[in-house]
N, C-alpha and C positions, 0 to 999 in steps of 0.2 A: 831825406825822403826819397823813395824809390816811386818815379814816375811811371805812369803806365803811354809809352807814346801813342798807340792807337788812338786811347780815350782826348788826348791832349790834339790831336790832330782833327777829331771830332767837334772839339770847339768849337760853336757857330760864331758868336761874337767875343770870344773872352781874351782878355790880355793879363786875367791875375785870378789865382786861383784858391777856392779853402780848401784847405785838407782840414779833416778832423776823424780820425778813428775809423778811415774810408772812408769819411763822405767826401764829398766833393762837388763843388757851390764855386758861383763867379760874383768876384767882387771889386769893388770897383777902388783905382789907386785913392791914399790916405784915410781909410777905413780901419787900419793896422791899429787895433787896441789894446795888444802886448805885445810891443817889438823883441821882444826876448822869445817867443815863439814863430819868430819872421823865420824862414827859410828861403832858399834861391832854387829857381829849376834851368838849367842851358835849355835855352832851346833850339838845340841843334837837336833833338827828341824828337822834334817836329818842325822837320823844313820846309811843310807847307808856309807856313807863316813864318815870312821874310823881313817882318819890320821888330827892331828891340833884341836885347842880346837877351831879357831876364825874364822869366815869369815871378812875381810876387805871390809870395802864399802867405796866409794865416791861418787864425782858427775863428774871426768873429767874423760877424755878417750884420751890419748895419740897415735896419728898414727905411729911415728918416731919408728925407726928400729934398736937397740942396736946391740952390740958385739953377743948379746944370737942370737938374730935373724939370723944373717946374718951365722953362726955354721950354727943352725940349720935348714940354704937352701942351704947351702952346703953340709951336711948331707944328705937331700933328696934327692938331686942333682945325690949325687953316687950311693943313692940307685937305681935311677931310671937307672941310666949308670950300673948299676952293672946287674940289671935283662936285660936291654937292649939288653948288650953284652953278655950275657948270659956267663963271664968270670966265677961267682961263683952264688950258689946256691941263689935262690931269699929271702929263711928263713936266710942264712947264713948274706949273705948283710943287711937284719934289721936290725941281732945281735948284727952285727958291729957297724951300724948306733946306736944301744941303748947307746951301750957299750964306745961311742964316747961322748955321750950326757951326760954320768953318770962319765966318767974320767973327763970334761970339768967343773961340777957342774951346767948343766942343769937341767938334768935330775935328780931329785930329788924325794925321797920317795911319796911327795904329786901329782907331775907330772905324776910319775910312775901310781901310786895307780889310776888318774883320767883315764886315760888311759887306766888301765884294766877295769874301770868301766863303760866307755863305748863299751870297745869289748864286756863284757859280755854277752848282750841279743845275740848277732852274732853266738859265739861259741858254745854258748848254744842252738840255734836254728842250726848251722853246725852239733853239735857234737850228739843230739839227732834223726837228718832224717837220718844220717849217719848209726847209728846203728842202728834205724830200718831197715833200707836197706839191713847192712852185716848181717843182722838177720832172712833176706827173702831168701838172696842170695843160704845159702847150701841148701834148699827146692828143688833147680833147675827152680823154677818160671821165672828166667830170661834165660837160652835159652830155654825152654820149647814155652815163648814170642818171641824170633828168629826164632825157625824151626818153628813157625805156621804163622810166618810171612812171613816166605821164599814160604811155602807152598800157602797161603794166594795170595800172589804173581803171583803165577803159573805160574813163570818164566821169567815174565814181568818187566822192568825194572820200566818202568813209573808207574805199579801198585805199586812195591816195594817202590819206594820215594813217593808215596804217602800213602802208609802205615807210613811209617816212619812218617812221619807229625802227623799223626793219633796218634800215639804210642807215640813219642818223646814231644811232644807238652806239654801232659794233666801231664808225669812224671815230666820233668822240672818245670812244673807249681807248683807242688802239694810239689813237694822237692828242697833244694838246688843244682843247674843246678850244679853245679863243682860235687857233687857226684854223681849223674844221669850220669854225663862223662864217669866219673872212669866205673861205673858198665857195660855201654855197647859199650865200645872200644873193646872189645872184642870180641861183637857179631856182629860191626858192621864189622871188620875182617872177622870173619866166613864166614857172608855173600855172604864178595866181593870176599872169594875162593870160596866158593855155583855158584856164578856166572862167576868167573873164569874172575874177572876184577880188576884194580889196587883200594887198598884199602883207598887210600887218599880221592880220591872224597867225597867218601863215611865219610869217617871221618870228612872232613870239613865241609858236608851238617849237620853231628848233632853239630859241635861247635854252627855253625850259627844258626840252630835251637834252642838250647840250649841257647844259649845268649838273641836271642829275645822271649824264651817263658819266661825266669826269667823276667822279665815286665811283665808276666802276673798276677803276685799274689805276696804281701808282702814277700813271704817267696822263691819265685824260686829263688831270685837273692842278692847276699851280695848287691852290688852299692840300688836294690831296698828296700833292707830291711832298708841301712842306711838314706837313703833319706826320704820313707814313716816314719819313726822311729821317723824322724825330722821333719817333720810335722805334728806327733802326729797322723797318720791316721791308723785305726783297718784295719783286711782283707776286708771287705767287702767296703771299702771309696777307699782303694786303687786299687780296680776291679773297682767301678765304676770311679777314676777319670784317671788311670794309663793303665788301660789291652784294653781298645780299640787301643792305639798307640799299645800295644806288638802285636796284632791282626792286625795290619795293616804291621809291620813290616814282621811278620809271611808271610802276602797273599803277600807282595810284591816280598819275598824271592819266592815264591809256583810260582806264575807268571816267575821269573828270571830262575827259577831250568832246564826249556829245553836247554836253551843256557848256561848256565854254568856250568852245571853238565852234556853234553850228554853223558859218554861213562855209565851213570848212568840209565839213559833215554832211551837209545837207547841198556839195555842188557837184553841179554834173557838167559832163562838156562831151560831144560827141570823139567818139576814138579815133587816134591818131592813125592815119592809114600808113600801111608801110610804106608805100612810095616817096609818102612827106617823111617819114623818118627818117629813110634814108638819106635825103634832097637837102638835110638842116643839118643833120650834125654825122661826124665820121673820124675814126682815130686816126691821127695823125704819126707817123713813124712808129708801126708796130714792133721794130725790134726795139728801139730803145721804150716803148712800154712794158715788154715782156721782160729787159733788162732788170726797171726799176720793180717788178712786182717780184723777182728775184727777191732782188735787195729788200722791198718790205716783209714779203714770206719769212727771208732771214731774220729782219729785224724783231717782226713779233713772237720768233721761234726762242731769240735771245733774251726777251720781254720775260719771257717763263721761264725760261731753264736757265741763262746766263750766270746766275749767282750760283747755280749747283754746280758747275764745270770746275774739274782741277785747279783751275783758275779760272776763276769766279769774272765776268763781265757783267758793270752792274748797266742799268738803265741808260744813264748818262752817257758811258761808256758806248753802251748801242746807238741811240739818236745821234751820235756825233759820226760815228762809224759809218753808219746808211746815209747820214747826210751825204759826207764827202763823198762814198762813192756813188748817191745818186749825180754830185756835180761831175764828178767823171766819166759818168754812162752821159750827161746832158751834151759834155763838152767833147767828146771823141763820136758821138752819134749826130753833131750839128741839130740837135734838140734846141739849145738854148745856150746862148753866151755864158761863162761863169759869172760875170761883170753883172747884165741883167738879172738874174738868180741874187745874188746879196744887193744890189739895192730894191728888190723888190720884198726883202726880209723887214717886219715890222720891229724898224729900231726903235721907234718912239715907245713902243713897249718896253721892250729890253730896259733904255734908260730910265722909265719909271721904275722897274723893280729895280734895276739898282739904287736910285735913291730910296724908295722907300724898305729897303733892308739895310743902308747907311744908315739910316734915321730911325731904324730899328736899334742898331749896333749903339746907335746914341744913350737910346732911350735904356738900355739896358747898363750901359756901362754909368750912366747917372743915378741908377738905381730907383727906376720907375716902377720896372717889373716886378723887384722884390718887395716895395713898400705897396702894390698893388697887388699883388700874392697873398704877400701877408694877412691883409685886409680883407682876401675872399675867405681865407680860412678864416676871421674871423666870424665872417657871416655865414659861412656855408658849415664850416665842419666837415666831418667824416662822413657824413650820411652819403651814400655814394648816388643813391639813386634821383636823391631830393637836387643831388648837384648836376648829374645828369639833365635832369628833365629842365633843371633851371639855365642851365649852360645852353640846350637846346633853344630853344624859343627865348633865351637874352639874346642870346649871337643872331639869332633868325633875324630879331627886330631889330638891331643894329646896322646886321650886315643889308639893310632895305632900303637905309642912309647914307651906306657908304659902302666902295670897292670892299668885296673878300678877302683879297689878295695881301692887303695891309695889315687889314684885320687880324686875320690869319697868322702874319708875320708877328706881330704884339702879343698874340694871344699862347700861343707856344712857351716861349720862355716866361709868362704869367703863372700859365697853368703848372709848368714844371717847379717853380720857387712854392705854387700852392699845394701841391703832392709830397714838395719833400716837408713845408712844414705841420701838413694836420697826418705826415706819418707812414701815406699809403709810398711813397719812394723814399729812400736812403739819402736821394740829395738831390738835388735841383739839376741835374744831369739825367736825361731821360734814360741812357743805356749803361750807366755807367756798373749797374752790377747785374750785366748780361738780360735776360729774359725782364722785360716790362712788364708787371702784376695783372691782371685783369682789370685789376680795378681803375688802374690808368689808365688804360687802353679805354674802355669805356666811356672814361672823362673826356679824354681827347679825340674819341671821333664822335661825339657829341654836339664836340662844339665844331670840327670836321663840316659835321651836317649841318647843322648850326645855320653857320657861314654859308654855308655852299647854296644851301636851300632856301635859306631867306634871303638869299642875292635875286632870286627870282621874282620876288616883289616888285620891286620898282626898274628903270633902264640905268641906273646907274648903281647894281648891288653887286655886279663882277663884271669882269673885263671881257666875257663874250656879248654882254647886253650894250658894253658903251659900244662896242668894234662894228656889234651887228646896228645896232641905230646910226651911228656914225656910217656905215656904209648903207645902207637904204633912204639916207635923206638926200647921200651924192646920188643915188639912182634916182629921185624923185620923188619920193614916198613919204607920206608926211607919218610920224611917229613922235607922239607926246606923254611929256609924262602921264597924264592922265589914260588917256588908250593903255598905255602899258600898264599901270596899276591896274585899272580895274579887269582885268585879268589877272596880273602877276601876283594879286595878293590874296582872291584864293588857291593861286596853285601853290603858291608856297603855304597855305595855313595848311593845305588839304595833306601835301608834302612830309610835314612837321610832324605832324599829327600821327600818319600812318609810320614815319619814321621812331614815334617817340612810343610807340604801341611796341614794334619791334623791339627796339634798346631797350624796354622796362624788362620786356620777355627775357631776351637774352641774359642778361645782370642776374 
């Protein structure tokens, strides 16, 4: 058998592969139902992955759900109840969940290993906007951004949320929306004392904001990055087939914001005079600010064109790139220790996605996916649109119960084993014969928005809602499930809806 190493390097989770007449499907070891058609691949093809000298190939593909499986959706199960009930820490609950999967002998070096090997572009793209960001931070650029917005404002509430829009929109787009969070919960506070009104509104208008600008670009949103990642699509493929929905979700919120945000709408507060402007906030070492807007100018120039260059620089590639040299502009300008910059990086993130794409890697190599695939095609079919719209508003309602981010991760390699069985893909490998149909594409940013848009519902449906509640109750601000629902669950039905009007169009 003649390997293709690209494809084989592509691999998210797989350590065993089907070939069949081109297709090509991940299956899991002792599945082999005529070992007279077993073959062997080196994989030295693909030196990413370092664990195992052999890839195992056949030609069947078993649906049926072992002892492994059934662990490992019980496993997820509490993860999802654990972050739920918010009883323990959401990174704490993965650990468990790893450390369950490796006592058990699931969880094995090669499962492990595949696992990190697909967080990797993720974290590397989290952990690079990240410290550019804490890198801009001591400059004072970001309230120097607050008081000219309050200013800006002139004491108008309806000016202020639409400023916000203006400001919030193009940062989340441009960076991972959960660090964009972090960085202005803070001033989203300030504010709503500037105005001398309760600061939740105000908070919840940037989650929501925040969640549907990461649909605007490859890189604003985890659920977006893993999605477009699996489709194989560069920044510029995922603006034009992904960011009109974020754009829509956006105006549908902007039209909602009078009725459900008035005491937001309806505040005034005398304008800020320039003298107090000046007297509160001021940038701090304007060369090395000027340094790092270099370096982001470049970065979002490499955002769009990077994959069209001779040699192609993808996403990842950038975020890591402007990181480090932001730590270099921090560290030769006396801006900020390199030491303070990484532990002020959110690891407790980072290690959640990594266990929860181990326990992804599980769940696949047990063969969860495929006997969970299988079973949508039998309920769904080929009808693309009936699957669409039911994809939409399933994931909406799910993702209301629980992180996106996991979701997201489970839902990929489902939807893929369900494309190649009712027809519409060649094989449960999303790129594997170049250009992805429409008709996939559609399926999967369905469930894209899905996810992303029904995270808005409740404070724990994506990882900018726990980041941002978890940081305004250390500020003092009291934030309850309830407050947060009964706002978040019409913005996301309102969301859904206007999304799902779009996608029927487009299809």
């Amino acid at each position: 058998m003649e390997a293709d190493s690209a494809f084989l390097q592509r691999l998210p989770h797989a350590r065993y592969v089907l070939a069949q007449a081109g297709m090509i499907g991940i299956v899991e070891e002792g599945q082999v139902d005529h070992p007279e058609q077993e073959q062997i691949v080196q994989t030295d093809m693909m030196p990413s992955l370092e664990y195992g000298r052999y890839l195992r190939t056949q030609q069947t593909r078993s649906a049926s759900m072992g002892i492994d499986a059934i662990i490992c959706l019980v496993v997820f199960a509490g993860l999802v109840i654990c972050i739920t009930t918010n009883v323990i820490h959401m990174t704490l609950a993965a650990l468990l969940g790893v450390s369950i999967l490796m006592v058990t002998g699931i969880m094995t070096p090669e499962v492990s290993s595949a696992g990190i090997l697909a967080v990797h572009p993720i974290n590397s793209l989290f952990i690079g906007s990240m410290v550019l960001i804490r890198c801009l931070e001591p400059t004072g650029i970001f309230p120097v951004l607050a008081a000219g917005l309050f200013r800006l404002s002139a004491g108008d509430g309806r000016r202020l949320l639409l400023l916000l829009f203006g400001i919030v929109t193009p940062l989340c787009a441009l960076f991972p929306n959960a660090t964009v969070v972090l960085l202005l919960i803070p001033l989203c506070i300030e504010i709503s004392r500037l105005f001398h009104m309760p600061a939740v509104p105000l908070i919840c208008l940037l989650i929501f904001l925040a969640n549907a600008s990461g649909l605007l670009t490859l890189v604003g949103g985890v659920p977006s990055f893993i999605v477009g990642n699996a489709l194989g699509m560069n920044y510029m493929t995922f603006l034009r087939e992904a960011a009109p929905g974020g754009l829509i979700a956006i105006a549908a919120l902007l039209l909602c914001a009078p009725v459900l945000f008035p005491t937001v709408w309806r505040a005034a507060h005398q304008p800020m005079r320039p003298g107090e402007f000046s007297s509160r906030v001021r940038i701090e070492n304007p060369k090395a600010l000027a340094l790092l807007v270099l370096i982001l100018l470049g970065a979002i120039l490499s955002f769009l064109f990077g994959q069209h260059l001779p040699m192609p620089v993808s996403p990842v590639a950038t975020a890591v790139v402007a990181g480090t040299l932001a730590l270099v502009v921090a560290q030769l300008t006396g801006l900020a220790h390199f030491g303070q910059i990484i532990r002020s990086i959110d690891w407790e993130t980072i290690v959640f996605f990594d266990c929860v794409f181990m326990i992804a890697a599980a769940m696949e190599g047990s063969g969860v996916f495929t006997a969970v695939g299988q079973a949508l095609s039998g309920v769904l079919g080929r009808d693309v649109l009936f699957t669409v719209l039911w994809l939409l508003f399933t994931m909406g309602a799910i993702s209301s119960v629980m992180p996106n981010i996991p979701l997201a991760a489970v839902m990929v390699p489902t939807l893929a084993v369900y494309l190649a069985d009712v027809g519409i893909l060649a094989s449960a490998d999303l790129t594997a014969g170049g250009e992805v149909p429409p008709e996939a594409k559609a399926i999967m940013l369905a469930m894209l928005f899905g996810v992303t848009l029904g995270g808005n519902a409740t404070m724990i449906g994506a990882v900018p809602n726990i980041i941002a509640v978890t940081a305004a109750r250390k500020a003092g601000e009291s934030v309850t499930f309830t407050s947060f629902a009964r706002v978040g669950v019409p913005v996301a039905l309102v969301q859904l809806v206007a999304v799902a009007i779009w996608i029927s169009w487009k299809i």
